[in-house]
C-alpha positions in Angstrom: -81.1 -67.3 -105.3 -77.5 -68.4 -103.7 -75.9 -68.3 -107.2 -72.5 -68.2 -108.1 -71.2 -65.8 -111.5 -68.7 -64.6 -113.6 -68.3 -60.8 -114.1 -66.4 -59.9 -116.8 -65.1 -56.5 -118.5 -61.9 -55.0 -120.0 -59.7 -53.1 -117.7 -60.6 -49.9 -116.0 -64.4 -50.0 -116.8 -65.5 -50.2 -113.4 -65.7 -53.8 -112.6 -63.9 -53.0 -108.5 -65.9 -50.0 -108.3 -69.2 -51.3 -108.8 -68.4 -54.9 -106.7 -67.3 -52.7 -104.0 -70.2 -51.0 -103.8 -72.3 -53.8 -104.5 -70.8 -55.4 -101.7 -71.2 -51.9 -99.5 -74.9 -52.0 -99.7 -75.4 -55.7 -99.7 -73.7 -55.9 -96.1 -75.8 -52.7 -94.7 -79.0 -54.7 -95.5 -78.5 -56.0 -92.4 -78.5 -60.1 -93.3 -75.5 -60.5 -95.6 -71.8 -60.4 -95.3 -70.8 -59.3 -98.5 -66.8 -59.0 -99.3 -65.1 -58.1 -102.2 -61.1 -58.7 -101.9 -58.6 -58.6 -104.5 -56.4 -61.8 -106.0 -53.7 -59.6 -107.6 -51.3 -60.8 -105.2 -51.3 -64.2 -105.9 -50.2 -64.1 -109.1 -46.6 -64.0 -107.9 -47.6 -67.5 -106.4 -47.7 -69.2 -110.0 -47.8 -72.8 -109.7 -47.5 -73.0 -105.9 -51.5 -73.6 -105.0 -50.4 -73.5 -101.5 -48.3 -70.2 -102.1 -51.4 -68.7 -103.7 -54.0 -70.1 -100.9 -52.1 -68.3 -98.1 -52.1 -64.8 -100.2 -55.9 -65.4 -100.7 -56.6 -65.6 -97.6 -54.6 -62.7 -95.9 -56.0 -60.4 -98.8 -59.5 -61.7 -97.3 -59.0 -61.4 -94.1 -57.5 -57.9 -94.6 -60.7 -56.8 -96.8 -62.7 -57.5 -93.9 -60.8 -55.5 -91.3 -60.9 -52.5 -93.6 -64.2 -53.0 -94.1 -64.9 -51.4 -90.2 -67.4 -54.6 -89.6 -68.3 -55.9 -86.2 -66.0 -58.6 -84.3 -68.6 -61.1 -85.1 -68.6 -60.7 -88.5 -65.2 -61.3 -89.1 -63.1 -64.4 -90.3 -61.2 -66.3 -87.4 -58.2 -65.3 -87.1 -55.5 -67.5 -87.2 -57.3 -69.5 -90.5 -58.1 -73.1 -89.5 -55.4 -75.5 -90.7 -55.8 -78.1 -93.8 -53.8 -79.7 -96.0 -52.7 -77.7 -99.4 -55.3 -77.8 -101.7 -58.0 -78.0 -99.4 -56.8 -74.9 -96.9 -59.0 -72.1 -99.1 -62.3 -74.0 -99.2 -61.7 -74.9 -95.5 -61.2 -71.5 -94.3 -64.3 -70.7 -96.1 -66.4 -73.3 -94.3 -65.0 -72.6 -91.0 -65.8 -68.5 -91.5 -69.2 -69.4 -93.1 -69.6 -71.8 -90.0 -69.4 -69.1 -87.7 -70.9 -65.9 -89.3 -74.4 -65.0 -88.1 -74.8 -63.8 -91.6 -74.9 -65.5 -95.1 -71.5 -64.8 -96.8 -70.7 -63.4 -100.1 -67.6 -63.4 -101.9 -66.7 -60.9 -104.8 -63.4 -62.5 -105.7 -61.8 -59.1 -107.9 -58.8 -60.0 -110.7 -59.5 -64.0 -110.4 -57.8 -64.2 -113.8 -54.8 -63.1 -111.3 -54.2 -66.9 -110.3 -51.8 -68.9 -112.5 -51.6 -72.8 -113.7 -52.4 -75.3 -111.0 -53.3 -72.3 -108.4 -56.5 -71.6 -110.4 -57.2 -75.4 -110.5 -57.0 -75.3 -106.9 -58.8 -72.8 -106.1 -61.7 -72.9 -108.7 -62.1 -76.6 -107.5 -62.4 -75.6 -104.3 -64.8 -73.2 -104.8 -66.8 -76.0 -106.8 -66.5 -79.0 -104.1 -68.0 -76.7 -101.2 -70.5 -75.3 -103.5 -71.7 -78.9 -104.3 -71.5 -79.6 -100.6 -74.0 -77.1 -99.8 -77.2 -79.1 -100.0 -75.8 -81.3 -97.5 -75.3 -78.7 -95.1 -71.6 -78.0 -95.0 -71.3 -74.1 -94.5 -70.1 -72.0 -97.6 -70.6 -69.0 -99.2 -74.1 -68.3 -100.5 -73.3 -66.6 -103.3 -69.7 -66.0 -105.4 -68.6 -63.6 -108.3 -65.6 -64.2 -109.9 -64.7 -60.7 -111.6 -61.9 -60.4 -114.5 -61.2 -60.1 -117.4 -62.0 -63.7 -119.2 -65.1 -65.0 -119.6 -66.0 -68.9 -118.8 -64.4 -70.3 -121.7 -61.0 -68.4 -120.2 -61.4 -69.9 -117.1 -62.6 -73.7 -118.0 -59.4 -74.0 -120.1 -57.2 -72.3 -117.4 -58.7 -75.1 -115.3 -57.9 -77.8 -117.6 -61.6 -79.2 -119.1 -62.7 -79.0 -122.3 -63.6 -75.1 -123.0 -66.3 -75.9 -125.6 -68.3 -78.8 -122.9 -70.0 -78.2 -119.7 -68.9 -81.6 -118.3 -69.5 -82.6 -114.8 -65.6 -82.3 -113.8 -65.9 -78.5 -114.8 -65.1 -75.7 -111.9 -67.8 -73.8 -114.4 -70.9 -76.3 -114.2 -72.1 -74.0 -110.9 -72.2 -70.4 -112.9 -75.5 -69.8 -113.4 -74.4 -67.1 -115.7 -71.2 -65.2 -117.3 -71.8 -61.0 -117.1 -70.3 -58.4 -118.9 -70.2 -54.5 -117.4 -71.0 -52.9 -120.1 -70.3 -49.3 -121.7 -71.8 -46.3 -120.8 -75.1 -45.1 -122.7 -75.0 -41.2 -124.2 -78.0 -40.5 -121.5 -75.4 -42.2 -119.0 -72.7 -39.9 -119.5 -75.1 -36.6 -119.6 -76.0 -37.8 -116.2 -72.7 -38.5 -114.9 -71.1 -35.2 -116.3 -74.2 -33.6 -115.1 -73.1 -34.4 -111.1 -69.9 -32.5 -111.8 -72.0 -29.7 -113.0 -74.5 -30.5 -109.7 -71.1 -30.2 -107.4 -69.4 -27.4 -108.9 -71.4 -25.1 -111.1 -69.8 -26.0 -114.5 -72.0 -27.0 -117.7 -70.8 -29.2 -120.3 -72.5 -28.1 -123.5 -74.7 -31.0 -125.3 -72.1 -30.8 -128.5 -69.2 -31.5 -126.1 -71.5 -34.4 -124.6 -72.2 -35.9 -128.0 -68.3 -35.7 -128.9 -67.8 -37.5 -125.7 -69.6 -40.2 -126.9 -69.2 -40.5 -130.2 -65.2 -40.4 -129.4 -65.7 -43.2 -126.6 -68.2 -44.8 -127.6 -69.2 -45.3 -123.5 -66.0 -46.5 -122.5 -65.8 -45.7 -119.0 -62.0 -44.9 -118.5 -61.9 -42.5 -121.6 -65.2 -41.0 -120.5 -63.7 -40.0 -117.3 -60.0 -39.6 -118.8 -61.3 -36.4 -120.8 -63.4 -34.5 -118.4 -60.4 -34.9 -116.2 -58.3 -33.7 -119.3 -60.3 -30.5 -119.6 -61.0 -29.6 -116.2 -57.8 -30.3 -114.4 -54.9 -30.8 -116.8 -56.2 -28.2 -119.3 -57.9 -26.2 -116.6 -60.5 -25.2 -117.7 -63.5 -23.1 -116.3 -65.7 -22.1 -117.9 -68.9 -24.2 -120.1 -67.1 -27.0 -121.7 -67.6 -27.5 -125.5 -67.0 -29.7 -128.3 -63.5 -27.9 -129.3 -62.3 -28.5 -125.7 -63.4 -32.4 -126.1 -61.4 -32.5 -128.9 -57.9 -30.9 -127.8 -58.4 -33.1 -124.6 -58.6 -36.2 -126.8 -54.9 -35.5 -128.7 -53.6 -34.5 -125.5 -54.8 -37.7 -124.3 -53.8 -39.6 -127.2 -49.8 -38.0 -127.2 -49.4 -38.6 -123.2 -50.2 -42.2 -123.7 -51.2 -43.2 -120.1 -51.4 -46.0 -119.1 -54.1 -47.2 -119.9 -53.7 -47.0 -123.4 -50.5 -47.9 -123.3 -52.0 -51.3 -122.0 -53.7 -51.5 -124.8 -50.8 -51.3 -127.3 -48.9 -53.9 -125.8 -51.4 -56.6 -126.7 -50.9 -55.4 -130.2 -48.0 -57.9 -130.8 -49.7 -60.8 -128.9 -50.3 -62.9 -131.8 -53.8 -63.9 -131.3 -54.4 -60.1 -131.1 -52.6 -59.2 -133.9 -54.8 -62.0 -135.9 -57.8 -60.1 -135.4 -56.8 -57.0 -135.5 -54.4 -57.1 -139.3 -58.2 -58.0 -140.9 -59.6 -54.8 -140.0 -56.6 -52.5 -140.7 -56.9 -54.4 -143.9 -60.4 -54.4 -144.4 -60.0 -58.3 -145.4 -62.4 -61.1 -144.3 -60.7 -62.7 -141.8 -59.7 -67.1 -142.3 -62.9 -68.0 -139.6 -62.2 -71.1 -137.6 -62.7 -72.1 -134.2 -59.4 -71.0 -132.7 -59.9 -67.5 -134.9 -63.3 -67.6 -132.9 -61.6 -67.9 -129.5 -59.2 -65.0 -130.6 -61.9 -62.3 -131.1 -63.8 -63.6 -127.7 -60.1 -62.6 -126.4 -59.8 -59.2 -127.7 -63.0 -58.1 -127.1 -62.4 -59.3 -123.2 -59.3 -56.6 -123.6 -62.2 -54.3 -124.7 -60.2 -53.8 -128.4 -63.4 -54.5 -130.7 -66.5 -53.6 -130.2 -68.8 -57.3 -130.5 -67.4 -60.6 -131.9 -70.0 -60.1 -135.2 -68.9 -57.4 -137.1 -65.3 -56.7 -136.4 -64.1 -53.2 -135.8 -62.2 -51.1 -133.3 -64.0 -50.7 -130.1 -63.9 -46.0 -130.3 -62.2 -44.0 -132.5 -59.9 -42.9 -129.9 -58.5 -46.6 -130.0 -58.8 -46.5 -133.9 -56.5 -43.8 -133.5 -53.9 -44.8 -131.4 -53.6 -48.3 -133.1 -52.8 -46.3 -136.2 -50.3 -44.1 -134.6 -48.5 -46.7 -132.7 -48.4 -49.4 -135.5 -47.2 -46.7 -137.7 -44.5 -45.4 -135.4 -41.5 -46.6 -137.1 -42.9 -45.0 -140.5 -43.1 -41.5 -138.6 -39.5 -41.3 -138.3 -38.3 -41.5 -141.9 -40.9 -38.6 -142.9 -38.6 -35.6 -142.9 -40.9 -32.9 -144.5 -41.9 -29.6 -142.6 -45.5 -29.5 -142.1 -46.2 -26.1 -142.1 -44.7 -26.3 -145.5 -48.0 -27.3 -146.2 -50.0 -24.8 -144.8 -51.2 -22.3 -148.0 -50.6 -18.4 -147.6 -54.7 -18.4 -147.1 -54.2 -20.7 -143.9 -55.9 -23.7 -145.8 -54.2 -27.3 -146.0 -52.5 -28.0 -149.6 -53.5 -31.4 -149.7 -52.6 -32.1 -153.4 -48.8 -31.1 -152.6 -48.7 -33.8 -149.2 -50.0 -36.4 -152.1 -46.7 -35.7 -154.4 -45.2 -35.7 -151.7 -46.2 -39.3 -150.3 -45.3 -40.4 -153.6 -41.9 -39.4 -153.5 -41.9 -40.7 -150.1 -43.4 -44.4 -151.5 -40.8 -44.4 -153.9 -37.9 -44.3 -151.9 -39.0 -46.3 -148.4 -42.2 -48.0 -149.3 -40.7 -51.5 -150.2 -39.0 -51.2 -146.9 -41.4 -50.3 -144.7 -43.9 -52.8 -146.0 -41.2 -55.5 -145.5 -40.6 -54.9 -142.0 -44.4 -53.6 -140.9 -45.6 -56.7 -138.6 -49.1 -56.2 -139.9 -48.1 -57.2 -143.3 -50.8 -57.3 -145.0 -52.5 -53.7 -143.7 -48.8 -52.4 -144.3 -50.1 -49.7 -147.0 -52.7 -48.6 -145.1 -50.3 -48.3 -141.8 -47.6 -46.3 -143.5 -50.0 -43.9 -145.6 -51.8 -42.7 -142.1 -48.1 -42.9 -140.2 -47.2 -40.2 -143.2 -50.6 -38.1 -143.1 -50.4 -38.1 -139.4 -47.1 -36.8 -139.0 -47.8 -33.8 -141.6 -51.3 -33.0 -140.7 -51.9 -33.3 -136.8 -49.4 -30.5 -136.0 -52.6 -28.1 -137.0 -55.6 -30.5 -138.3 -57.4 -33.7 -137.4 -57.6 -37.1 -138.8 -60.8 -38.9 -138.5 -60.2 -42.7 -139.8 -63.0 -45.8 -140.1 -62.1 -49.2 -141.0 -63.4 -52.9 -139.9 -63.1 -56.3 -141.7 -64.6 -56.9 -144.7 -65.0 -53.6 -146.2 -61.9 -53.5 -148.5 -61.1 -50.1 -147.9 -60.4 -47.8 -145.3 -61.9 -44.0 -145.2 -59.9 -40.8 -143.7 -61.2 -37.1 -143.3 -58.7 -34.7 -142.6 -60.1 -31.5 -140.8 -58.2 -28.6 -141.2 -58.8 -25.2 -139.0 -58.6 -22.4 -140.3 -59.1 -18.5 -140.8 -61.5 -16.7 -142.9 -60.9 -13.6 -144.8 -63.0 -11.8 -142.7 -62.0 -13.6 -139.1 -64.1 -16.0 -139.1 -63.4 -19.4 -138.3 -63.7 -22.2 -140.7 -62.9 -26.2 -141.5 -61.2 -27.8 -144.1 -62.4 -31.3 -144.9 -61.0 -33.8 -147.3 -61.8 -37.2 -147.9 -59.3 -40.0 -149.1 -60.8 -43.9 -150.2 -57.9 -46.2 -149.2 -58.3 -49.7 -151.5 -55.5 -52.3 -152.1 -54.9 -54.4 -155.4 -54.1 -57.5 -154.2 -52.9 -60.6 -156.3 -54.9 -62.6 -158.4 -57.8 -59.7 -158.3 -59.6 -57.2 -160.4 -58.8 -53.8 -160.5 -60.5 -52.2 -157.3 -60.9 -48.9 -159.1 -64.5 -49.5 -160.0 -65.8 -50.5 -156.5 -63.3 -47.8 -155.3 -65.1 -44.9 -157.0 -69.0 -46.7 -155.6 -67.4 -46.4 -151.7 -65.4 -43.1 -152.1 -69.1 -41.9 -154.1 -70.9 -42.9 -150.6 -68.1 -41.9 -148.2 -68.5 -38.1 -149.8 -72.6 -37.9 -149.8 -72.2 -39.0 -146.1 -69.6 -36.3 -145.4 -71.4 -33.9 -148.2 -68.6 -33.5 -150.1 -68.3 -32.4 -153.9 -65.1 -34.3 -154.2 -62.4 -36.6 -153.1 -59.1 -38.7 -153.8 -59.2 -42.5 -154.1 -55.4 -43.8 -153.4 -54.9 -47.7 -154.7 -52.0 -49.6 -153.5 -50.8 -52.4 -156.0 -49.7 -54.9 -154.4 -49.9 -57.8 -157.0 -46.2 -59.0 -158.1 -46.8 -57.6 -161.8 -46.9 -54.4 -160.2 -44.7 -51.3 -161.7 -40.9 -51.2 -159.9 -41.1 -49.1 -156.7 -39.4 -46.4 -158.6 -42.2 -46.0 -161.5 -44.7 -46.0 -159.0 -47.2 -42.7 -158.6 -49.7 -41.9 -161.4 -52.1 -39.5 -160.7 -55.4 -39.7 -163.1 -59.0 -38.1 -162.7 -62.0 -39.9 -162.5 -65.6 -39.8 -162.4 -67.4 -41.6 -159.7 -71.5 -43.3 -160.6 -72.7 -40.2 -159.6 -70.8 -37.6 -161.3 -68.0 -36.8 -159.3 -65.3 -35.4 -160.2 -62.2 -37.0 -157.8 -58.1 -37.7 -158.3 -56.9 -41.1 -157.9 -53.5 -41.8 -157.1 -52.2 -45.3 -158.5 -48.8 -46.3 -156.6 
């Protein structure tokens, strides 16, 4: 239909992959010259537009000669010449001019282009597609692929981002798409061509973890087959327990593309999004707050912009660890100290423990944690993290608004008679903030569902006070029972 669009998706999800091939097939129909080229390198143009439009177009031309096509397809070569400003949008005409097939343009990591050299060249891209009806040559269709969506790129080229005014680059998309995650079915089928090319079977357990760790995120999904079968080396059926080393292995390298991910964390707009569902708070809603969660889920941190929470729990983990880095370092105790002569986890001891701990650096720590006001809940995981991932597991869920945050921590371990078995305790995480009630009450209700989800007899509910007539750092620590609506027996630990 000769339409121009924005594709949009976070990093490493596919986005050049699937415009490459896109533009593969298009071409081999026979009436199209499809090209997808890369923009990359003109973000060392900045502010120069005329910088930027001579980078464009040698990364074009280039595409296009690695693309093996005919002499007659190609762009002219030299570019015709035109004033600054107008160079991009003239080349285009003068190529489109000459091609004996439509052209279209897959213009990968737009969101590259800085300042005035997106101005430029999204208003280039806007006055030839105008021109169109009155037969000036230009491409038939375009695709501008990144990271932002519409709004990103209206205010990058200076009109209002909430309008569609007529001086907008953006009132030719006929639409703004996102690549989306894969599908459970999606990754059977893609592990599935692995097992197609070299005999090897993923189990439907290890499948299900995939997912249910990734959520369909592309990179990860790839990142842990690669994990098991290459870095792990694997070779025979792949199962659930292999998933699952792979992911802390995956976790503790911290490649890049998770360390990407962490070093949004101290972007301010980022961090305003993500201290609410560490926190469990409702967020202050506004239209700027609104712009902030389009942003981060863009980056591909949360999963929707309704409910707010962590996009996988392999991000839910790393957030945690890496937030609570700092914390790790002044926990001194031995964890296998806290492994019981029967092999299982002596949770009750790590909770004296992480009182004595709170008593001595918790005032600190909450002082200098950036996320100040998911500081508790930052330091108690930084603490159970360092003690029990030498041998166990921690599985954490938290979003906005829930007031809480749940962890399980799995512990493996050996039966008396060689079999193999799991430890699991549950912990309720709640906050007393100023000005209040007592969250032990609706603490009790949660940590009551958490368990009949997990099947659990019992639990521990831990409550930070954080109101100023708290007890002095020093008195803090008291450990009580309790019974939860539906007969529960569980600890709660008041500090």
């Amino acid at each position: 239909m000769d339409r121009y669009f924005v594709l949009h998706a976070p990093r490493q999800t596919g986005k050049t992959t699937a415009l490459r091939t896109l533009a593969s097939e298009l071409t081999a129909e026979g009436d199209i010259a499809a090209l997808m080229f890369s923009c990359e390198r003109a973000k060392s143009a900045g502010d120069d537009y005329a910088a930027a439009e001579e980078i464009l177009l040698k990364s074009l031309r280039q595409a296009a000669e690695w693309a093996g096509w005919s002499e007659e397809l190609l762009p002219p070569d030299p570019w015709p010449q035109a004033p600054a400003g107008t160079r991009f949008g003239s080349a285009l005409t003068e190529w489109c001019h000459r091609s004996p097939r439509r052209v279209v343009l897959f213009l990968d990591e737009i969101d590259a282009l800085q300042g005035n050299s997106m101005v430029s060249i999204l208003s280039q891209l806007r006055d030839g597609h105008n021109a169109r009806p009155g037969g000036r040559p230009f491409p038939t269709s375009v695709v501008l692929c990144g990271l932002g969506n519409v709004r990103d790129y209206k205010v990058a080229s200076g009109s209002d981002p909430d309008g569609w005014n007529p001086a907008s680059p953006f009132n030719i998309i006929t639409d703004s798409l996102r690549l989306g995650d894969f599908s459970a079915d999606e990754i059977a089928e893609l592990y599935d061509q692995h097992t197609q090319a070299a005999g090897q079977e993923f189990t439907k357990d290890a499948v299900d973890r995939v997912f249910e760790l990734t959520q369909g995120q592309p990179w990860l999904v790839n990142a842990l087959a690669f994990e098991i079968i290459l870095q792990i080396g694997v070779t025979a059926t792949i199962t659930a327990r292999q998933v699952e080393e792979a992911k802390e292995r995956l976790i503790r390298k911290r490649a890049p593309h998770l360390e990407a991910l962490v070093a949004r964390l101290r972007e301010p707009r980022v961090e305003r999004v993500i201290e609410p569902i560490l926190a469990g708070t409702w967020p202050d809603a506004d239209a700027a707050f609104d712009d902030d969660v389009s942003y981060v889920h863009d980056l591909g941190l949360i999963k929707g912009t309704g409910k707010l929470e962590i996009a996988n729990p392999i991000y839910r983990e790393v957030l945690l660890r890496v937030l609570g880095h700092r914390t790790e370092r002044f926990v001194q105790a031995e964890p296998r100290s806290f492994v019981l002569p029967d092999g299982r986890f002596d949770l009750d001891r790590l909770l004296e423990e992480f009182v004595v701990f709170w008593r001595e650096h918790g005032e600190v720590l909450v002082r200098q944690e950036g996320y100040h006001e998911a500081a508790c809940q930052i330091i108690l995981m930084a603490f159970l993290h360092r003690l029990v991932n030498g041998g166990g597991y921690l599985d954490r869920e938290y979003a906005a608004g829930t007031k809480r945050l749940d962890v399980l921590v799995r512990w493996p371990y050996t039966g008396p008679d060689g079999e193999r078995l799991m430890q699991r305790e549950a912990m309720e995480l709640k906050v007393w903030r100023a000005g209040g009630d007592d969250p032990l009450p609706d603490g009790l209700a949660q940590l009551d569902r958490y368990l009949d989800r997990l099947t659990l007899d019992t639990g521990v509910l831990v409550i930070f006070d954080r109101r100023p007539e708290a007890l002095p750092w020093k008195e803090r620590g008291a450990f009580e029972q309790a019974t939860t609506p539906s007969g529960r027996e569980v600890t709660v630990l008041r500090v």
